[in-house]
Backbone as ProteinMPNN parsed JSONL, in Angstrom:
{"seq_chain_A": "XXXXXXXXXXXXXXXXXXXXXXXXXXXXXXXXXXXXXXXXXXXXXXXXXXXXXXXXXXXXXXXXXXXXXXXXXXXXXXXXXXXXXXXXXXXXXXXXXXXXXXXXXX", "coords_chain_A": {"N_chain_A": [[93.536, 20.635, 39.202], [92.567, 20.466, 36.5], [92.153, 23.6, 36.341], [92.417, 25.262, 34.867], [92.515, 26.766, 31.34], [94.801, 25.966, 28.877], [96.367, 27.618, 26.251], [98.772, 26.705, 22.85], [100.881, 28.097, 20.462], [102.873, 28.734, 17.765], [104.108, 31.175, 17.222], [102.7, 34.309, 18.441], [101.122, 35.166, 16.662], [100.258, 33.098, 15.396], [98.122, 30.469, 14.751], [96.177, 29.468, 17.377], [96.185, 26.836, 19.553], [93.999, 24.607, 22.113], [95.346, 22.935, 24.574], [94.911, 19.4, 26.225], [92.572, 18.739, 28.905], [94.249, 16.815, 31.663], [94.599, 13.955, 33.259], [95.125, 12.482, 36.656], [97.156, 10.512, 36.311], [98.013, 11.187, 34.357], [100.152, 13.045, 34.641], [101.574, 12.013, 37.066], [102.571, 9.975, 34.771], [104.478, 12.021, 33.44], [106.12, 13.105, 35.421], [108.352, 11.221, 35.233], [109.35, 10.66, 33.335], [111.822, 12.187, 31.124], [111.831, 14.303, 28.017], [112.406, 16.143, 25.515], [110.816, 18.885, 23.869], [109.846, 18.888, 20.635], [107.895, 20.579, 19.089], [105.633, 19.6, 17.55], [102.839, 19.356, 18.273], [101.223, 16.72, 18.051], [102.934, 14.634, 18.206], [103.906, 11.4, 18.954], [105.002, 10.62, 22.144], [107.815, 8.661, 22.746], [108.972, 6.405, 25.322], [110.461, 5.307, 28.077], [109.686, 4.797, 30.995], [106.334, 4.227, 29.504], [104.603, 6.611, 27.881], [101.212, 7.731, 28.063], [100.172, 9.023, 25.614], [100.417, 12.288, 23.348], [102.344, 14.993, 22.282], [101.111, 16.701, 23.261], [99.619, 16.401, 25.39], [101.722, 15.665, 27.303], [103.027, 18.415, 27.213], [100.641, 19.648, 28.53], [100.453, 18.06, 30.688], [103.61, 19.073, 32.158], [103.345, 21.961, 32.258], [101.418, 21.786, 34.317], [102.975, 20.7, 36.604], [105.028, 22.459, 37.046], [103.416, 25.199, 37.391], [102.063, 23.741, 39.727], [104.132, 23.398, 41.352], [105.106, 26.12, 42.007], [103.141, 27.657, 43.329], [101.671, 30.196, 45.86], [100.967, 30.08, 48.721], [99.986, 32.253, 51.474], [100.551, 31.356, 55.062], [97.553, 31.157, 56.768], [95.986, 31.912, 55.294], [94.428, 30.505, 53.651], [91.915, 27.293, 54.422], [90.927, 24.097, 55.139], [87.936, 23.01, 53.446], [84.811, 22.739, 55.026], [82.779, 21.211, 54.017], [83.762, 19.504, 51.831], [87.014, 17.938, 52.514], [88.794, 17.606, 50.216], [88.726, 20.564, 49.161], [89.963, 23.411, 49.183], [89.442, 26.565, 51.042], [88.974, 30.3, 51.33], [89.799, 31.71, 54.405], [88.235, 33.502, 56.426], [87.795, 36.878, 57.069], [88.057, 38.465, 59.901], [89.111, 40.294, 61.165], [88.154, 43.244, 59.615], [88.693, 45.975, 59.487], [90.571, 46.646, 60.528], [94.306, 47.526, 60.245], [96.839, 45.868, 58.174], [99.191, 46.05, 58.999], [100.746, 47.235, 61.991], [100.462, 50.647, 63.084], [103.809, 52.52, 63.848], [104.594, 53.412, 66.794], [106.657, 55.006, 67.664]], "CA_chain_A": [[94.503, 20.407, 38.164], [92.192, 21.188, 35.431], [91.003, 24.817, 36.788], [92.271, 26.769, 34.23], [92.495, 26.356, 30.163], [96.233, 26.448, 28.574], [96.353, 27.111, 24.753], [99.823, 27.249, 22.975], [100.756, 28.277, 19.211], [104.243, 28.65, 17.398], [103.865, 32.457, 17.417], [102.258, 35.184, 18.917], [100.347, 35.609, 15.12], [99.757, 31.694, 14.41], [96.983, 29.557, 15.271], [96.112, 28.765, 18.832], [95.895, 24.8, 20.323], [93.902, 24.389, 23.186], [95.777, 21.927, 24.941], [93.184, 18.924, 26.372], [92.537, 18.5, 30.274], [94.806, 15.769, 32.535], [93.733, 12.913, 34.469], [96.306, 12.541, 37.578], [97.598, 9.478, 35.817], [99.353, 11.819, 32.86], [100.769, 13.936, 35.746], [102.436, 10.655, 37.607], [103.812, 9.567, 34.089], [104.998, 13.147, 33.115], [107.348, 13.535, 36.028], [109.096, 9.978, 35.6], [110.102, 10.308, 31.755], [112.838, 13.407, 30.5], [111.658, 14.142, 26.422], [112.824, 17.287, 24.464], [109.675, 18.915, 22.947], [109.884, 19.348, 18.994], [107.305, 21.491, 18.566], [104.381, 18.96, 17.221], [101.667, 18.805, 19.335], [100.523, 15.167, 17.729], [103.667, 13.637, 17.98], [103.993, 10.44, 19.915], [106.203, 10.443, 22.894], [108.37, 7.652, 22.788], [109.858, 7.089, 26.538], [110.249, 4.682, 29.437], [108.529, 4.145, 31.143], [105.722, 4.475, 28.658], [103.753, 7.818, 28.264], [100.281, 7.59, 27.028], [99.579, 10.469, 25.099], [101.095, 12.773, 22.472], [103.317, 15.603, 22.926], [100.397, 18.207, 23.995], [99.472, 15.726, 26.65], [102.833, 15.919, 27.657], [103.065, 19.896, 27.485], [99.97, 20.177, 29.551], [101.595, 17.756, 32.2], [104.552, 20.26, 32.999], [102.473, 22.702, 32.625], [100.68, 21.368, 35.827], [103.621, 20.509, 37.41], [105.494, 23.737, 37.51], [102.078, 25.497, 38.006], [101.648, 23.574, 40.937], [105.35, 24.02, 42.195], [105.26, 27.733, 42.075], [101.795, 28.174, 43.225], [102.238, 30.526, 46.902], [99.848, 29.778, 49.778], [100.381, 31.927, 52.639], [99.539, 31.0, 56.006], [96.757, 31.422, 57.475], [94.908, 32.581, 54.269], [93.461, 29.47, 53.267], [91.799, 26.429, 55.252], [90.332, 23.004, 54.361], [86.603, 23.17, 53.535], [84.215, 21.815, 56.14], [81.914, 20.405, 53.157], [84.99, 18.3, 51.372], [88.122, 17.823, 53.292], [90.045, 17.754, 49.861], [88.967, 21.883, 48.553], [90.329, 25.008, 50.262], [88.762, 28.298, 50.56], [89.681, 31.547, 51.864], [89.776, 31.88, 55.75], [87.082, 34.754, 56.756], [88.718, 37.632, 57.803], [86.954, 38.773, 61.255], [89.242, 42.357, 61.939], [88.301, 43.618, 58.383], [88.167, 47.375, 59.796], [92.137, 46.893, 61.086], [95.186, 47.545, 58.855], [97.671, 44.48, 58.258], [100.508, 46.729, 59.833], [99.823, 48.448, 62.994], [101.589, 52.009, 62.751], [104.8, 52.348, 64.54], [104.45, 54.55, 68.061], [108.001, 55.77, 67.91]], "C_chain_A": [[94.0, 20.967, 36.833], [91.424, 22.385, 35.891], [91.421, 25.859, 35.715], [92.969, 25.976, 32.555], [94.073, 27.022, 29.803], [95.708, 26.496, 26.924], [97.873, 27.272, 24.782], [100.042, 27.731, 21.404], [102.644, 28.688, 19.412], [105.174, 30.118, 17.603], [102.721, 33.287, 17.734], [101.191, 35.413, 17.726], [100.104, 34.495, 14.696], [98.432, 31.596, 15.223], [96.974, 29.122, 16.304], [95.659, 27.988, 18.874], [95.196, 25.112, 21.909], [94.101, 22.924, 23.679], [94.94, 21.302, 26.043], [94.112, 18.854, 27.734], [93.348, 17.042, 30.583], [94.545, 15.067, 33.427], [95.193, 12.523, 35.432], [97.672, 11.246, 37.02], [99.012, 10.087, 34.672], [100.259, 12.379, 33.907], [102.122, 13.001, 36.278], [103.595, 10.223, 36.396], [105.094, 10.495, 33.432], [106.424, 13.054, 33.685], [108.198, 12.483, 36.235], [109.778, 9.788, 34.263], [110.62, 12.481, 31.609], [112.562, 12.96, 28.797], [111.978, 15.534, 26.166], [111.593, 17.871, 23.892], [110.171, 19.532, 21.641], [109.037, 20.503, 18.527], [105.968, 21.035, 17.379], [103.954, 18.676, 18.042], [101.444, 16.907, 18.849], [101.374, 14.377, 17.266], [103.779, 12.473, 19.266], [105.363, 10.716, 20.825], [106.431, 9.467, 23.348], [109.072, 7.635, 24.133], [109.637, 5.814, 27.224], [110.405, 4.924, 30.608], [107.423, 4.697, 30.218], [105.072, 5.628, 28.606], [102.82, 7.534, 27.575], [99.412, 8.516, 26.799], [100.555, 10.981, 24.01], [101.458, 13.678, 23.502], [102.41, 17.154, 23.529], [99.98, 17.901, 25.199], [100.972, 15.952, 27.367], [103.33, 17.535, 28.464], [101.958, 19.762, 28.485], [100.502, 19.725, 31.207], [102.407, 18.499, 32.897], [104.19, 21.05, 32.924], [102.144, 22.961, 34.142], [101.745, 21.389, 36.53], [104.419, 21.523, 37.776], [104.578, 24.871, 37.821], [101.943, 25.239, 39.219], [102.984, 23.923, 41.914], [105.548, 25.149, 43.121], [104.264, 28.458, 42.997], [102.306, 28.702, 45.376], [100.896, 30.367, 47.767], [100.106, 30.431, 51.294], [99.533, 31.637, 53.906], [98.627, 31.547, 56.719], [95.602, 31.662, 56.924], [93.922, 31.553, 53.595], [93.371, 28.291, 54.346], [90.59, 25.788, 54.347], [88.301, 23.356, 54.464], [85.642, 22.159, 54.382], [83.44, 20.758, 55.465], [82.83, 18.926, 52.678], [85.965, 18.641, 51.782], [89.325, 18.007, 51.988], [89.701, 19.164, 48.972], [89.197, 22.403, 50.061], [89.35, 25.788, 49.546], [89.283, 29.323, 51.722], [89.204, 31.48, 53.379], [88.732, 33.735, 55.853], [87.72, 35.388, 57.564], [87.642, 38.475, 59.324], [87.749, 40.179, 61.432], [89.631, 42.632, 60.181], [88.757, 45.26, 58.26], [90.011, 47.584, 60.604], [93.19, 47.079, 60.316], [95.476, 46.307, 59.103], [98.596, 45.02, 58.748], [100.095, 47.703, 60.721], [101.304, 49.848, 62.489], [102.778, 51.571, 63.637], [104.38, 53.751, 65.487], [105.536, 55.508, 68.136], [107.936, 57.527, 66.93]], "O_chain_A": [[94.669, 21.723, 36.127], [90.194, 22.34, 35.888], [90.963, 26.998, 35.625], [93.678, 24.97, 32.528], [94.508, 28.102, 30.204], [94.909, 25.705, 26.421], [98.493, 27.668, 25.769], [98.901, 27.745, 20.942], [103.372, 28.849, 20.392], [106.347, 30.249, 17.952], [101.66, 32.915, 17.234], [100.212, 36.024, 18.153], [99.675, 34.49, 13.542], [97.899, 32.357, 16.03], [97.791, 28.218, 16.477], [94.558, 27.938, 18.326], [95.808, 25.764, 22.755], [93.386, 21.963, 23.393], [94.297, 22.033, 26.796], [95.33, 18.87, 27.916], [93.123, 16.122, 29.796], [94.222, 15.552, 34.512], [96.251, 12.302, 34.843], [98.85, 11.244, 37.378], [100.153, 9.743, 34.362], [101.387, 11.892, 33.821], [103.306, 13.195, 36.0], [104.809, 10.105, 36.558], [106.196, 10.096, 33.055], [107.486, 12.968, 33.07], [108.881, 12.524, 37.258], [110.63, 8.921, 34.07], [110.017, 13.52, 31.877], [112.853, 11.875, 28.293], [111.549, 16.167, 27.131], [111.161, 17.005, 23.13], [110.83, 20.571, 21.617], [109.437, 21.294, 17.673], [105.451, 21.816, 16.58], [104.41, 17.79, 18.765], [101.627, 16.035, 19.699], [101.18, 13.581, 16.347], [103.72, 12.828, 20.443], [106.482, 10.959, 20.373], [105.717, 9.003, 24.236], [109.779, 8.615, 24.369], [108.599, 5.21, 26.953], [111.463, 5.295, 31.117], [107.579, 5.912, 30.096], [104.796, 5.85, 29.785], [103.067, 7.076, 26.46], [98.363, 8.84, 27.356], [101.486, 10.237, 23.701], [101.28, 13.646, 24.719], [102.843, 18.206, 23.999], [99.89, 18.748, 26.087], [100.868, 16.813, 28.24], [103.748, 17.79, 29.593], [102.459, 19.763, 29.61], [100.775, 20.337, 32.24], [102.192, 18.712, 34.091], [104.673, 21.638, 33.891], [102.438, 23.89, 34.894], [101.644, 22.274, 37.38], [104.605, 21.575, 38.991], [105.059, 25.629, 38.663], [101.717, 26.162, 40.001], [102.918, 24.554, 42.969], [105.915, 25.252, 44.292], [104.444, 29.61, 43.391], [102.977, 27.961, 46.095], [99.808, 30.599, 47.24], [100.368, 29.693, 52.243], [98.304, 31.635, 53.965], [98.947, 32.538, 57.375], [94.503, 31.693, 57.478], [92.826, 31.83, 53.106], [94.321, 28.101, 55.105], [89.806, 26.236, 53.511], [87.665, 23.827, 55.407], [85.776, 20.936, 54.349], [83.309, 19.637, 55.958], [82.659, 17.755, 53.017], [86.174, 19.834, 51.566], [90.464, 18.387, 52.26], [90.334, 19.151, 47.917], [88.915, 22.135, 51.229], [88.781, 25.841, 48.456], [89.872, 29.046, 52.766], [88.028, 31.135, 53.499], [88.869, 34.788, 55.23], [88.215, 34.924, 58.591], [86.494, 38.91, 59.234], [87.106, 41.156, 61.816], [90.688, 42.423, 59.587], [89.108, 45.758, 57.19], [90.424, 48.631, 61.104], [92.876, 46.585, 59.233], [94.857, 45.585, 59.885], [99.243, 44.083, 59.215], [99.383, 48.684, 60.506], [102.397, 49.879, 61.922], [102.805, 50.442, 64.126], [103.974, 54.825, 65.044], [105.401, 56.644, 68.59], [108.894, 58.299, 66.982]]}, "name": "protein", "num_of_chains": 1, "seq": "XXXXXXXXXXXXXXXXXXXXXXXXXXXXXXXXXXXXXXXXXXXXXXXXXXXXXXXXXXXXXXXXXXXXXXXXXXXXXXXXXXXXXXXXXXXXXXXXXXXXXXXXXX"}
């Protein structure tokens, strides 16, 4: 969830925010409250069920969550790690010396 750093700024020419890391907890309350963002990072988001955080906590939340939506996995290319059951890593390709499309004979 936290593998990669988001900043955000108003314009392309302002000042960049690096928006802070998420504990699964912001994530859970993210996708249960609908808020509008204003465009202050360090405004409180008022909501119920409660959110606890400001509105960059917030941004990083959907962040994550359409991040993770989008994110494409196909099969076969990744498998669970034998060390910890909850990382992936890349499946070891054994016919490295073969194309991915055989020619066509015709």
């Amino acid at each position: 969830m936290n593998k990669f750093t988001y900043w955000v700024a108003h314009s392309s020419l302002g000042e960049w925010t690096k928006l802070p890391h998420l504990s699964p907890q912001d994530v859970a309350a993210a996708r249960g409250i609908k808020v509008l963002f204003s465009g202050d990072l360090e405004r409180t988001v008022y909501t119920n069920p409660f959110f606890f955080g400001k509105e960059k906590d917030y941004l990083r939340a959907q962040i994550a969550r359409i991040s993770h939506a989008t994110t494409l996995c196909p099969k076969g290319e990744y498998r669970l790690s034998e060390d910890n059951p909850r990382e992936v890593e890349l499946t070891p390709d054994d016919n490295e010396d073969q194309p991915l499309v055989k020619p066509s004979t015709k």
